[in-house]
C-alpha positions in Angstrom: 0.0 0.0 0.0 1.3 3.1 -1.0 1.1 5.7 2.1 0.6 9.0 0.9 2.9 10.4 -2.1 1.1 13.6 -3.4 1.9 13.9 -6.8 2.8 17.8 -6.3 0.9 20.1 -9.4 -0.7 19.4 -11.9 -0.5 17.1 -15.2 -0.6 17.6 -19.5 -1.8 17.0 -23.2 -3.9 16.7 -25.9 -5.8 14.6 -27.9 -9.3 14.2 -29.5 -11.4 11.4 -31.4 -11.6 13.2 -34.8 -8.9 13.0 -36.9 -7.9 9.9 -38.6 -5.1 8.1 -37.7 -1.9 8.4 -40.2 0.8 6.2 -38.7 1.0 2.8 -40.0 2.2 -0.3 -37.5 6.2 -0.9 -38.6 6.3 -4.4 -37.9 9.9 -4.7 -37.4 9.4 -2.2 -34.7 7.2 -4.5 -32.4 9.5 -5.6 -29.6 6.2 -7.0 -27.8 3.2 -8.5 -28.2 1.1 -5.4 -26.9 -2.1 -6.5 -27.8 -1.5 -9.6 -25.2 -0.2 -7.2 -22.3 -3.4 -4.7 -22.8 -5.7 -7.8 -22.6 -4.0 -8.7 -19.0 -3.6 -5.5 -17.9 -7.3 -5.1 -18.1 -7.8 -8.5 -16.3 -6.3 -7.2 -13.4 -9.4 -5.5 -12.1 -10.7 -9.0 -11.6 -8.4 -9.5 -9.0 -9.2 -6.4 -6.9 -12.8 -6.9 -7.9 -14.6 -6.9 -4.7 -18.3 -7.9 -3.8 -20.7 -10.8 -3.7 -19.8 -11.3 -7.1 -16.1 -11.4 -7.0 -15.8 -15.0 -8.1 -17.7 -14.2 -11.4 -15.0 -13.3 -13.7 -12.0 -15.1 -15.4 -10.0 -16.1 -12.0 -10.7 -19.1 -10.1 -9.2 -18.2 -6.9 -11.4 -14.9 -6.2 -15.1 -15.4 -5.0 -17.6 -13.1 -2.9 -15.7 -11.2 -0.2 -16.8 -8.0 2.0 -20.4 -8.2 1.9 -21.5 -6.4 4.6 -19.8 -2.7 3.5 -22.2 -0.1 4.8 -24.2 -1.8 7.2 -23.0 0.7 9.8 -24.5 3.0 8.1 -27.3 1.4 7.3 -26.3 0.8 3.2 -25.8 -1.7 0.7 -22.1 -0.4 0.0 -20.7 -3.4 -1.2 -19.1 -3.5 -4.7 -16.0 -1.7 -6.4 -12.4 -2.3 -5.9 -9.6 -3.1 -3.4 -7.3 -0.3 -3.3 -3.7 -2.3 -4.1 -1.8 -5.1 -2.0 -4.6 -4.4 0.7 -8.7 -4.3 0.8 -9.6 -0.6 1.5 -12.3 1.3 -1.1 -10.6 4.6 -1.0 -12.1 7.8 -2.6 -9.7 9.3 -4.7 -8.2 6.4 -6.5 -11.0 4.7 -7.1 -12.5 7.3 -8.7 -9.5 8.3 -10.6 -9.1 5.2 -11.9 -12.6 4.6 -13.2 -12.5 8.3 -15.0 -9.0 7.6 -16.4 -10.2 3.8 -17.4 -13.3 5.8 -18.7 -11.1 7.9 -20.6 -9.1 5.3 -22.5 -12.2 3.8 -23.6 -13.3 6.9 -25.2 -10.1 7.4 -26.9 -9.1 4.0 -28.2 -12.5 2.3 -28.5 -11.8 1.1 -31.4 -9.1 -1.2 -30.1 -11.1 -2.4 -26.8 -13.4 -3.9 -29.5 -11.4 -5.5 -32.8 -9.4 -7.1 -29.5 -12.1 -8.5 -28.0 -11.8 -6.6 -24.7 -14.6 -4.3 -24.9 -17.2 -6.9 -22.7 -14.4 -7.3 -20.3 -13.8 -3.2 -20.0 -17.4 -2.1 -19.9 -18.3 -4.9 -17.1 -15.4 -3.2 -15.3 -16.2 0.2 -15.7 -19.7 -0.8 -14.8 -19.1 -2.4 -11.6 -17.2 1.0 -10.5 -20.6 3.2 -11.3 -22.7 0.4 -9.9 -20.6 1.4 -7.0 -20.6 5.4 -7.0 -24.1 4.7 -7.6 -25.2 2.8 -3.8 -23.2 5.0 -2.4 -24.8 7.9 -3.5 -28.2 8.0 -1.4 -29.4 11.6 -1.6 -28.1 14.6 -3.6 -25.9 15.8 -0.8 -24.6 12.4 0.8 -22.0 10.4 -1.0 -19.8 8.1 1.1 -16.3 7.5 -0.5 -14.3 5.4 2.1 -14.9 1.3 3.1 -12.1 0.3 5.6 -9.2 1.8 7.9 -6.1 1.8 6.3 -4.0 1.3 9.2 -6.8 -2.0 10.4 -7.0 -3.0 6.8 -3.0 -3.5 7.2 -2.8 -5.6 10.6 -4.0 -8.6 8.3 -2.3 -10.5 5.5 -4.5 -13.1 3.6 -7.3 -13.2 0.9 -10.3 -11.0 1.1 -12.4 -13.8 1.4 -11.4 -14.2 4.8 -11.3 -11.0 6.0 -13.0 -10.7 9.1 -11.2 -7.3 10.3 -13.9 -4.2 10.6 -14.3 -2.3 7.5 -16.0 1.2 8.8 -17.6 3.2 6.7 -15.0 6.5 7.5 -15.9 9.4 5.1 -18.7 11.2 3.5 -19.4 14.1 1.2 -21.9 16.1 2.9 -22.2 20.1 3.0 -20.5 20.2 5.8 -18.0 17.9 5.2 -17.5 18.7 1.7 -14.8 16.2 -0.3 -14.5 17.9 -3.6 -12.0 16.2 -5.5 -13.5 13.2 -4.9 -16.8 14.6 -6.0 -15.3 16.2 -9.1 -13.3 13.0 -9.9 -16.4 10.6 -9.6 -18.5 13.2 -11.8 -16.3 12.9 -14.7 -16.2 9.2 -14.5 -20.4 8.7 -13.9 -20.2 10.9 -17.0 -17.5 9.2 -19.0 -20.2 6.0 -18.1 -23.1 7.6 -19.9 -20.9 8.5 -23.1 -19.5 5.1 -23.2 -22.9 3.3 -22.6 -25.4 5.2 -23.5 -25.6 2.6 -27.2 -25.9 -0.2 -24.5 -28.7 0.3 -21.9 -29.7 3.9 -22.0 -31.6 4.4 -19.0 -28.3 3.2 -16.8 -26.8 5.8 -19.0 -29.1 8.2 -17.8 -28.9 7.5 -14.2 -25.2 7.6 -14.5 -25.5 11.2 -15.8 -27.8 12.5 -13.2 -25.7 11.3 -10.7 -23.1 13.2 -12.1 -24.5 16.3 -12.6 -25.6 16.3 -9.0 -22.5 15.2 -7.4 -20.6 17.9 -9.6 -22.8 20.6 -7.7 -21.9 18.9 -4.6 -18.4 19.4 -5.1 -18.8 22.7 -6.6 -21.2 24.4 -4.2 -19.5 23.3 -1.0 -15.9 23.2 -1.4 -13.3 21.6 0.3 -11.0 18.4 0.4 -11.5 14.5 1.0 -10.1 12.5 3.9 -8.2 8.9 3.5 -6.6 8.9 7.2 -3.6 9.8 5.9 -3.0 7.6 3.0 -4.1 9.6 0.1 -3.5 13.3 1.0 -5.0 15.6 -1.9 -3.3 18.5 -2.8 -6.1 20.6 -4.4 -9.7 20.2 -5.7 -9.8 22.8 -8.8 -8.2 19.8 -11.4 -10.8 17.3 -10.0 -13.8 20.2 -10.3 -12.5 21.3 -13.7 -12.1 17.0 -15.2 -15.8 16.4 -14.2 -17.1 20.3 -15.5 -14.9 18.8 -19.1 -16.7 15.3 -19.4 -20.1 16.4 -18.1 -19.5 19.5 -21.4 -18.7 16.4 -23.0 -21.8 14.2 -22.2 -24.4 17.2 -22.2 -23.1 20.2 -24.8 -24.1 22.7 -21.9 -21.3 25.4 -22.2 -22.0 26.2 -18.7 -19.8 23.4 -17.9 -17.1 24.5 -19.8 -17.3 28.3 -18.7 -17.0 26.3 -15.1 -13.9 24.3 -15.9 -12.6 27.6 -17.5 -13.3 29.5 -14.5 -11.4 26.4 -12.1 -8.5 26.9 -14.2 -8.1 30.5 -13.6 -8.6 30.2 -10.3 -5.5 27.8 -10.5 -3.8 30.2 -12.1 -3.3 28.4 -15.2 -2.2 31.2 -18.0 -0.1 31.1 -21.3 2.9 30.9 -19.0 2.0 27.8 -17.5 4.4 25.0 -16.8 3.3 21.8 -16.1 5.7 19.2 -15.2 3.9 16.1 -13.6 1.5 13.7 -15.3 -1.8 12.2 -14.6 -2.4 10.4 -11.4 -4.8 10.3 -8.5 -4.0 13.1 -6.7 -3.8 15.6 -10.3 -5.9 15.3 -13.6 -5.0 18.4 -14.8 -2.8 16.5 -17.4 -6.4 15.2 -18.8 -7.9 18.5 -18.2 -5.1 20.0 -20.5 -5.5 17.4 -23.3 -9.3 18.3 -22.8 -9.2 21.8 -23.4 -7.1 22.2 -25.6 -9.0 19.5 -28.0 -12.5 21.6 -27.2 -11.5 25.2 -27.3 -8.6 24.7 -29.8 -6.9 27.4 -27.5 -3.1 27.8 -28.2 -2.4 28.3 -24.3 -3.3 25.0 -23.8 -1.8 23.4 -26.6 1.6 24.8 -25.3 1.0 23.5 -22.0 0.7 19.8 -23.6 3.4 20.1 -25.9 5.9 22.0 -23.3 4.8 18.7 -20.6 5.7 16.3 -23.7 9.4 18.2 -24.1 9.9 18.1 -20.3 9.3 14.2 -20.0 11.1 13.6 -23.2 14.5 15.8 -22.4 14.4 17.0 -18.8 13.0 14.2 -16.5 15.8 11.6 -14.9 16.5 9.1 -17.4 18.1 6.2 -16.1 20.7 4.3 -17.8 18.3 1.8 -19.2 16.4 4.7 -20.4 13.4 4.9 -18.3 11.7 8.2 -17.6 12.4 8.1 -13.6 10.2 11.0 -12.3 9.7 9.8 -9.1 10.9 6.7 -6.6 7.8 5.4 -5.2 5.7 3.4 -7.6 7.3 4.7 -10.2 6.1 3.2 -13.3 2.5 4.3 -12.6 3.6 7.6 -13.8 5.7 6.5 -16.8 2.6 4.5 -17.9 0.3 7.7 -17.6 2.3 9.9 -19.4 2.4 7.5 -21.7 -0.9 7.4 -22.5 -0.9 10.8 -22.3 1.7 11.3 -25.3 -0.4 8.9 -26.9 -4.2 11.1 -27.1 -2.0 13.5 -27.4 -0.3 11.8 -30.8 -4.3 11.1 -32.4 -4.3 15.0 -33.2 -0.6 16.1 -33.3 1.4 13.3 -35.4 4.3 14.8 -33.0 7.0 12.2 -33.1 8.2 12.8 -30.3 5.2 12.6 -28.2 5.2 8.3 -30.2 8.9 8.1 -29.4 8.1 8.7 -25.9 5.5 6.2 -25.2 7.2 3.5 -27.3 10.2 3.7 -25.5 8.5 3.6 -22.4 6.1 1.1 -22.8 8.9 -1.3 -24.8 10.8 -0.9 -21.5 8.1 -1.4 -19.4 7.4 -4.7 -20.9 10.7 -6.0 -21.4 13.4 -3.7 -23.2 15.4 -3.2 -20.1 18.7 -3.9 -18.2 16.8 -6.9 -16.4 15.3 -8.6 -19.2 12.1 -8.7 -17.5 9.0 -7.1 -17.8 7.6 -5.0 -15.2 3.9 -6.6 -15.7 3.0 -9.5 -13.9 2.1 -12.7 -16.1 3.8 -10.7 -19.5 6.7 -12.4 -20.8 9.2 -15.4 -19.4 10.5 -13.4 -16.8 8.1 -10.8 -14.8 8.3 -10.1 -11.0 7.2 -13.1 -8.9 6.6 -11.4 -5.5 4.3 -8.9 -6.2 2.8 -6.8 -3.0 -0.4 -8.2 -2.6 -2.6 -10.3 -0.1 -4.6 -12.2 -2.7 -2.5 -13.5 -5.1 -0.2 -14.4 -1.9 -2.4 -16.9 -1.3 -1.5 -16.9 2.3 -3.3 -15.9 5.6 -0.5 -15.1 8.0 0.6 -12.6 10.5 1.2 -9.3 8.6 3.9 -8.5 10.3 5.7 -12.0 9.3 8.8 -11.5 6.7 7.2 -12.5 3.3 9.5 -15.5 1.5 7.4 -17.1 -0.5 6.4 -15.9 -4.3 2.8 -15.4 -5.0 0.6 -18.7 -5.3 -1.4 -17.3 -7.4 -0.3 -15.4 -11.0 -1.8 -11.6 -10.8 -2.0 -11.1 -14.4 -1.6 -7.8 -15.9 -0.8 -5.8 -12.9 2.0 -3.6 -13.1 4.3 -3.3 -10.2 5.8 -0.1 -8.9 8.9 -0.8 -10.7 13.1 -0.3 -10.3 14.8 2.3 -9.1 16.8 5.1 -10.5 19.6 2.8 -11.5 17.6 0.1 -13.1 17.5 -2.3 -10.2 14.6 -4.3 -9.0 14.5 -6.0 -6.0 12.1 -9.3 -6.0 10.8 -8.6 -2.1 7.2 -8.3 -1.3 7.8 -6.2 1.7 9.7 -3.7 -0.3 5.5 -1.7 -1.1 7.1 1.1 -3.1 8.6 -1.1 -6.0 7.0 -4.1 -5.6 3.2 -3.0 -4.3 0.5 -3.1 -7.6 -2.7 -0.9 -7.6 -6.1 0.7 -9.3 -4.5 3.5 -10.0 -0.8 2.5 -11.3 -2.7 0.1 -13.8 -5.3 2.8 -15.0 -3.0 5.0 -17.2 -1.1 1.6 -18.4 -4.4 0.0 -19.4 -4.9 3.2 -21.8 -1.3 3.6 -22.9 -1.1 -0.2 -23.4 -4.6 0.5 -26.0 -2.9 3.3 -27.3 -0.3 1.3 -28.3 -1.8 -1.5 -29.6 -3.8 1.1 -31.6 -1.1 1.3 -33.8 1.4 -1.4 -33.6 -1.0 -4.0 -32.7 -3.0 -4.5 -35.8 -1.3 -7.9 -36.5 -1.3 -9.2 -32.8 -3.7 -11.0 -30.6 -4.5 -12.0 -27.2 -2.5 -15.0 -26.3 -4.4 -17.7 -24.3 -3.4 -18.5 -20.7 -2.9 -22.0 -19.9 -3.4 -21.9 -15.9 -5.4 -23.7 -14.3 -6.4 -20.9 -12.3 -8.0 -19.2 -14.9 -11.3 -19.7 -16.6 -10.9 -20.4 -20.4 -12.8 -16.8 -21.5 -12.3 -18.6 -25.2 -14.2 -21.4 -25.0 -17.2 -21.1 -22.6 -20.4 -22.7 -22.8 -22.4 -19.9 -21.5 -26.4 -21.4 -21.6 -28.3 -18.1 -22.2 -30.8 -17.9 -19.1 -28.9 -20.3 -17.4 -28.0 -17.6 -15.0 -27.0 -19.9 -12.0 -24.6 -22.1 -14.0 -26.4 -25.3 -13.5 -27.4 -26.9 -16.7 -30.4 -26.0 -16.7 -33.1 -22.6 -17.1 -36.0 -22.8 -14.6 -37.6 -20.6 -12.0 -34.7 -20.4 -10.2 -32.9 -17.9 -13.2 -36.3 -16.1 -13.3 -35.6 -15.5 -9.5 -32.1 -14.4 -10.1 -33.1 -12.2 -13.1 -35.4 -10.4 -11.1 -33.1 -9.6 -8.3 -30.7 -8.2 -10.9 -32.9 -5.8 -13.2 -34.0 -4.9 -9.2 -30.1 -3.5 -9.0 -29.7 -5.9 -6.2 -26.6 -7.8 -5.9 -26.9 -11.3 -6.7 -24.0 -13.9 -5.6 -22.8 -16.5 -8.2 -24.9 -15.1 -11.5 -23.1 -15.5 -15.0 -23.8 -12.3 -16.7 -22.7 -13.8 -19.8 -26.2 -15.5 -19.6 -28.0 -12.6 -19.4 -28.5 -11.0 -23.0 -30.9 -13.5 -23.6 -32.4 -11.2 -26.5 -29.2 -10.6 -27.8 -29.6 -6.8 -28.4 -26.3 -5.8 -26.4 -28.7 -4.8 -22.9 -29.9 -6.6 -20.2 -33.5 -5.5 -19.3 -37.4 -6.5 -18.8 -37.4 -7.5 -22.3 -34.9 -10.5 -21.3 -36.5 -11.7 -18.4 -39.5 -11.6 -20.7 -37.9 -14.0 -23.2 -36.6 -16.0 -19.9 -39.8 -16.5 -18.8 -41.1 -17.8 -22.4 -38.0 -20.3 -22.2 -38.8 -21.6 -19.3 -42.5 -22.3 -19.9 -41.6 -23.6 -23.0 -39.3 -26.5 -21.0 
């Protein structure tokens, strides 16, 4: 778990969805098969997936965990994701990382879908607004912490097992206003409605409304989230000015937009502006500056992009392997956002540089480097074995107990904090800042690793894991209606279908069973066909 390490500023770029593409894949140039580390680095989220319905997805060794989150507050707050190495829900990086997730959706769709990972994306991003959306109850409640970090870390074992209290700590409220994390979860409710408004509309909808009333939460009473100390923010007007951008985006109502203008003033954002971070959970204003610049076509912010894509490229530590090192503690998360940065960025530009960037990066990331290894977990012959992380441990021991043993279980596609400023990783569980793997450090990497399998990737595919402790996601025998995996389609899927459309949470469904229309949504008009099946056994 990463304690606090606020990012500092403020982030950079630019891209949009409108022009086409130009650069052809050089296939001589493909050091790695990037379409196969995008597919695990998506799969990831499986492993921090946490509810009832944990042991739904591709990994054997997950099932239903936490189940009673909010009962102390009398809620149904189960759902979301684990933090990292440990089990807590906390506000900002979970909803950074479902915005940024969001984002690379929008940008490369495209890609999600010729490589088969757009079901696999969208259930993701779903189960992160399902989320925002139970604990959301009124216009001017929202509750964005499950668990005590410093409780949460007495215990080493699966989630499963957990038996440790997980209070429900914070809330958004007027008088306890949070918001960035307001802000931050606007702009990814709204991302949700763009990106599945062509799959169930009315979800869509709901996902916007929540958004634009959250925003106002934020905006009306100002002030900043609590983690306990773990994730300290250092300013709310990025957060407030990434959810004014998307909910522009989602509703053309330039009142947004005079508000994210407004936020950046306020910020004191002007031609002179430097910006020399990246994207990460504690500042979006590297998205907010792709954003703007891509609406308003405003030189100002173009400059700030291009100026952040110079800094990286000829002013950040670069360590003799050639990594961009710009900071020590979970490292790579950073590389991998300003990767995908440089990439958006690239869709409108063509600026070499900005492609030389992320290729570099990403190539070392996965392999081209003074180990020989690649820094994602389950990629390549050689990836780190020890990753910081109590599920994949496989192990329920005293957390205070020295950590020998590799992981028992593979944690495909997460991507670990990475080496040091000399190249060197250290294979040790207990060392968190290089070793530890979270939401957030595989956010950006899931939409640079898109990005660049947007145009290198053409020719690749998804290779297929033989591991036992992985479901075969290429040869299922999903039995539409047969929601309860038994063979068979009776009263007992009607029962389950109900509970579902209800927006309950329902433990052990296959939601690959429950399009039984086939029309790319899950609604009355299935459960209508499921009854008609039934009565015709």
């Amino acid at each position: 778990m990463k304690k606090l390490v606020a990012c500092l500023t403020m982030v950079l770029l630019l891209g949009t969805q409108i022009k086409p593409l130009t650069i052809t894949a050089d296939t001589n140039d493909q050091k790695h098969n990037y379409v196969d580390a995008f597919s695990k680095s998506i799969m990831f989220y499986e492993a921090n997936w946490c509810g009832a319905d944990a042991g739904n997805n591709r990994l054997k060794w997950r099932s239903g965990c936490h189940e009673n989150d909010g009962k102390d507050v009398g809620l149904d707050l189960t759902g979301g994701f684990h933090d990292a190495g440990d089990h807590v829900k906390f506000g900002l990086p979970q909803a950074y990382s479902a915005s940024t997730l969001g984002w690379a959706y929008y940008e490369f769709k495209d890609t999600f879908v010729k490589k088969g990972q757009d079901k696999y994306m969208l259930n993701i991003l779903k189960h992160f607004t399902d989320y925002f959306l139970k604990c959301y109850p009124d216009n001017n409640t929202f509750y964005y912490q499950c668990g005590d970090g410093n409780t949460d870390h007495s215990y080493w074992g699966p989630p499963e097992l957990q038996t440790t209290s997980r209070p429900t700590l914070y809330k958004a409220t007027p008088s306890t206003p949070a918001s960035d994390v307001c802000g931050n979860t606007a702009a990814a409710l709204a991302l949700m409605y763009i990106n599945y408004k062509d799959v169930d509309s009315a979800y869509a909808n709901k996902c916007l409304t929540a958004a634009e009333n959250l925003y106002n939460l934020g905006k009306n009473y100002k002030g900043m989230s609590q983690s306990g100390g773990f994730y300290t923010s250092s300013g709310y007007l990025d957060d407030l000015s990434w959810g004014a951008i998307w909910l522009y985006e989602a509703t053309n109502n330039n009142n947004y937009l005079s508000d994210a203008q407004s936020f950046l003033q306020s910020a004191n954002i002007n031609e002179y502006y430097q910006y020399n971070w990246t994207h990460c959970w504690d500042d979006v204003l590297g998205g907010v500056f792709v954003k703007m610049a891509q609406i308003t076509g405003d030189a100002k912010y173009k400059n700030i992009v291009k100026g952040n894509i110079d800094y990286w490229t000829n002013s950040v530590t670069t360590t003799p392997g050639g990594l961009k090192f710009r900071t020590g503690w979970g490292t790579l998360r950073y590389t991998a956002a300003e990767c995908m940065l440089a990439l958006v960025y690239y869709k409108t530009s063509n600026d070499s540089e900005a492609m030389n960037l992320a290729k570099s990066q990403i190539d070392y990331i996965l392999g081209t480097n003074p180990q020989g290894m690649s820094y994602e977990v389950g990629f390549g012959s050689k990836y780190p074995k020890y990753p910081h992380h109590r599920a994949a441990s496989g192990r329920n021991e005293s957390a205070g107990e020295k950590k020998t043993e590799p992981e028992k279980h593979i944690l495909y596609g997460a991507l670990v904090g990475g080496p040091d400023q000399n190249d060197s990783y250290i294979e040790n569980i207990e060392e968190y800042q290089h070793s530890e793997v979270a939401i957030d450090y595989n956010a950006g990497f899931v939409g640079a690793l898109a990005g660049i399998s947007n145009y290198f990737g053409q020719n690749q595919s998804v290779e297929k894991i033989n591991d036992p402790d992985v479901k075969d996601s290429n040869t299922t025998n999903t039995i539409l209606g047969d929601l309860n995996d038994d063979g068979v389609v009776n009263g007992r899927d009607i029962v389950m279908m109900r509970q579902y459309l209800a927006g309950k949470t329902v433990s052990g469904i296959d939601k690959n069973a429950l399009d039984i229309n086939g029309d790319g949504a899950v609604n009355g008009r299935d459960l209508m066909e499921l009854i008609k099946k039934v009565s015709n056994n």
